[in-house]
C-alpha positions, 0 to 999 in steps of 0.5 A: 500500500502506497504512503500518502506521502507519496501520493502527495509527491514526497517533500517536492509534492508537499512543498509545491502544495504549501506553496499554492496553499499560501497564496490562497490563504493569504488572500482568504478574507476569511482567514488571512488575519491569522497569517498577518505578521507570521514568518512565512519561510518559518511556517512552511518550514514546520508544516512542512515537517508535519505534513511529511509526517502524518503523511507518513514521510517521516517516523518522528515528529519531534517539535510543538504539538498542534495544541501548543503551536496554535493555541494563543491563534483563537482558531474558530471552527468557521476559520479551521473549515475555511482553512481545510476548504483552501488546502484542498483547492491547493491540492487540486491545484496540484492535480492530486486525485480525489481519493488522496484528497479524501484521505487528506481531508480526514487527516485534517479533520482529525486535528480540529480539536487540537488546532480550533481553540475557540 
């Protein structure tokens, strides 16, 4: 069974899927506050490394915990679905299939109560 790192495109497919993700978000009225006055490179950087992990391109994740990383954001619920909507029109984007988007979205899913704080 092939690793959804893999089907995502390994570190070069994550890379290029932060990369569109970033201009969608940024210019997300719904969102992009969030990102105001955040080190881009630092944050790709990191969500990088913690994509390459949970997609399974790496055994370890050794930095802050999702919960700890974005608990002083007041993340809402409306901000994280907007969020996930503007990952997977980057994965799209990438021409990533539907099933490995399906598979994405419920990793995603899966970290709501870790990132949404309020």
């Amino acid at each position: 069974m092939q690793k959804l790192f893999d089907k995502i495109g390994g570190l070069e497919g994550i890379e290029k899927f932060l990369d569109s993700f970033y201009q969608i978000v940024l210019s997300d009225e719904r969102v992009k506050d969030y990102f105001k006055n955040i080190d881009l490179v630092t944050l790709k950087s990191h969500q990088s490394f913690f994509l390459s992990y949970v997609f399974g391109g790496v055994p370890e994740y050794t930095r802050l915990s999702l919960r700890e990383s974005h608990l002083n954001l007041k993340i809402t619920h409306e901000g994280f679905d907007a969020t996930v909507e503007d990952m997977i029109t980057a994965l799209e984007i990438q021409k990533v299939d539907s099933e490995t988007i399906n598979e994405v979205a419920t990793i995603l899913e899966s970290t709501r109560q870790d990132i949404v704080t309020i």
